[in-house]
C-alpha positions in Angstrom: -33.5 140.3 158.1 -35.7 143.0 155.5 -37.6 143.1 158.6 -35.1 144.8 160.8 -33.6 146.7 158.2 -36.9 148.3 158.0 -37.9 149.0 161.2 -34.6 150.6 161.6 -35.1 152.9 159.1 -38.4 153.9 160.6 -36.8 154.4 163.7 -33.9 156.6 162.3 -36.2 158.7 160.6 -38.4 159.0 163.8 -35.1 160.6 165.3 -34.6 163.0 162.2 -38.0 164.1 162.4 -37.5 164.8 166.5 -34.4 166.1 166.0 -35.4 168.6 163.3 -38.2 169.7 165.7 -36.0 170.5 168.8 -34.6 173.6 166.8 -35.9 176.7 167.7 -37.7 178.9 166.0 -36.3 183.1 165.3 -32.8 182.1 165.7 -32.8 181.5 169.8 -34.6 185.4 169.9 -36.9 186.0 173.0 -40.3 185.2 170.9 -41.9 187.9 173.6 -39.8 190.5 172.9 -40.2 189.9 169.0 -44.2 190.0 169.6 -43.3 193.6 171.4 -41.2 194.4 167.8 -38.0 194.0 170.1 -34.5 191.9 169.4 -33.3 190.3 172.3 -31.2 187.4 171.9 -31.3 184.6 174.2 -29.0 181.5 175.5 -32.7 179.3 175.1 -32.7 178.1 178.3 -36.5 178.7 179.1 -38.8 177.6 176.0 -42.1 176.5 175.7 -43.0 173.7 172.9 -45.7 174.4 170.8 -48.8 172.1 169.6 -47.5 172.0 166.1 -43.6 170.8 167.9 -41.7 174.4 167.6 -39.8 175.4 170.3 -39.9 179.1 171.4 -37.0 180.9 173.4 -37.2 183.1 175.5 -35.2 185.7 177.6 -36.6 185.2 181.4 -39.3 183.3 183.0 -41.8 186.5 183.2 -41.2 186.8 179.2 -42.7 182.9 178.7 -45.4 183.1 180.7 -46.9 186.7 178.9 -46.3 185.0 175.8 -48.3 181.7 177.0 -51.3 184.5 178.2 -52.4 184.9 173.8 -49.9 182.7 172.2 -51.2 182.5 168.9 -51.2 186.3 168.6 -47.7 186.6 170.1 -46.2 184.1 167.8 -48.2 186.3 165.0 -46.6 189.5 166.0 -43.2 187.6 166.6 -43.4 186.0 162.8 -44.3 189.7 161.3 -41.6 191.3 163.4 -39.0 189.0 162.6 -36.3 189.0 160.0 -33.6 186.5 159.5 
């Protein structure tokens, strides 16, 4: 019975950790148009996931796929930009 108890606790803080993941980064903000020192708030319904698990929204398909072209320097220019 410890057993199971412990697995499910695993499991539940498996979810936790995926679940605290899945939010995105900049407050839903198109991370393209941060890296270009502009707000533009989106609805997040294109992102990209990085590497490291953080999701990125952004305003149109176009924006994503500049973004993806350097995205270590956009995400440096969107982190410098932005301001909660």
């Amino acid at each position: 019975m410890k057993r199971s108890h412990l697995l499910c606790a695993a499991v539940l803080g498996v979810i936790a950790v995926a679940v605290q993941a899945a939010e995105p980064e900049f407050n839903k903000e198109c991370a393209m148009g941060l890296a270009m020192k502009k707000h533009i708030p989106t609805d997040c319904s294109v992102t990209w996931t990085s590497d490291k698990g953080k999701v990125y929204c952004f305003g149109t398909e176009e924006a994503r796929n500049e973004f993806l072209k350097a995205p270590a320097t956009n995400i440096a220019g969107a982190e410098t930009f932005w301001s909660p």
